[in-house]
C-alpha positions as CSV (number, residue, x, y, z in Angstrom):
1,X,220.1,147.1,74.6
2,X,221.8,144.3,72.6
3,X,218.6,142.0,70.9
4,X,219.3,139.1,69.0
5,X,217.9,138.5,65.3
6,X,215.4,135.7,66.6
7,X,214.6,138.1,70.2
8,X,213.4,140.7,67.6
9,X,211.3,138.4,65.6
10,X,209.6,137.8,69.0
11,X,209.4,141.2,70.0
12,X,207.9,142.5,66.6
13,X,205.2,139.5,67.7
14,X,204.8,141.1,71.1
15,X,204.6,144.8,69.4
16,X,201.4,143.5,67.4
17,X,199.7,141.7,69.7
18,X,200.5,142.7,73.2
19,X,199.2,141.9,75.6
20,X,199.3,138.3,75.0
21,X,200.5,134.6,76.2
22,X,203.3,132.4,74.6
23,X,201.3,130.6,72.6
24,X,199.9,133.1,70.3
25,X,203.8,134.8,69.9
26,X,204.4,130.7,69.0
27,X,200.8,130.4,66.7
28,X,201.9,134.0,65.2
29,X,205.4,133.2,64.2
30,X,204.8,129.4,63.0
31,X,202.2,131.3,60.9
32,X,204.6,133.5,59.4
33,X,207.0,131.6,58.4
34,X,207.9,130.2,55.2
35,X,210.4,128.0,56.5
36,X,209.9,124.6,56.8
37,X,211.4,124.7,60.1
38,X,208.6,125.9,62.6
39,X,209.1,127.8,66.3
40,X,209.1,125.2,69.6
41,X,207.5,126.2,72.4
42,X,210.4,125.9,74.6
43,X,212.5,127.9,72.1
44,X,210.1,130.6,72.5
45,X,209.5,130.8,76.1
46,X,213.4,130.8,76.6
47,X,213.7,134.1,73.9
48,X,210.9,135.4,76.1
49,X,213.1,134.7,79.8
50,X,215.7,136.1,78.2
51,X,213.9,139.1,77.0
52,X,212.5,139.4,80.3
53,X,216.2,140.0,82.2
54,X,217.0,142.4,79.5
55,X,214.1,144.6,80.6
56,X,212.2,144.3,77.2
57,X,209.2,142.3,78.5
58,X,207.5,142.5,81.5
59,X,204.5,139.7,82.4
60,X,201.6,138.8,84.5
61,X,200.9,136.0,85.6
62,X,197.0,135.4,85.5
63,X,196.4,131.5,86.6
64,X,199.4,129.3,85.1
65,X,199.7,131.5,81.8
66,X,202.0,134.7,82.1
67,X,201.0,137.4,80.0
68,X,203.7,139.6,78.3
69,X,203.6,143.2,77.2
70,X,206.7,144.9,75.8
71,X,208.5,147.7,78.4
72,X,210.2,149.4,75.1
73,X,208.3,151.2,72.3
74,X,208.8,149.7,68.6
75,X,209.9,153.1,67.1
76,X,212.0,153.6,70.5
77,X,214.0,150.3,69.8
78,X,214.3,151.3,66.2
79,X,215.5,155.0,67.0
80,X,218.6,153.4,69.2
81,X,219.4,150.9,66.4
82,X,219.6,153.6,63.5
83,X,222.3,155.6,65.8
């Protein structure tokens, strides 16, 4: 499964705090960085789509927030990357 630097950086979010909505992944990684350039919403929700057709993420939709949860283990991810 081909991830992208900025997909992981979401999907190490989605590893700590599963399950949970798009704006704590956003919260989370505005909080983290050092940058002075912070995550937008929209950027996020679009790395989270996309993560979603790559079979990465599922979610749930409870009322008009979806809720993801990752459909790959961390150290399963990071077993394929190290072959």
């Amino acid at each position: 499964m081909e991830i992208s630097k900025s997909e992981l950086q979401i999907m190490n979010m989605i590893w700590q705090l599963a399950p949970c909505d798009a704006s704590a992944v956003i919260k989370h990684l505005n909080e983290q960085t050092s940058t002075p350039q912070k995550w937008h919403d929209k950027t996020v929700k679009t790395l989270l789509g996309r993560l979603v057709k790559k079979q990465a993420l599922k979610f749930e939709k409870q009322g008009r927030t979806y809720i993801y949860s990752p459909l790959i283990e961390q150290s399963d991810y990071q077993q394929t990357e190290s072959l």
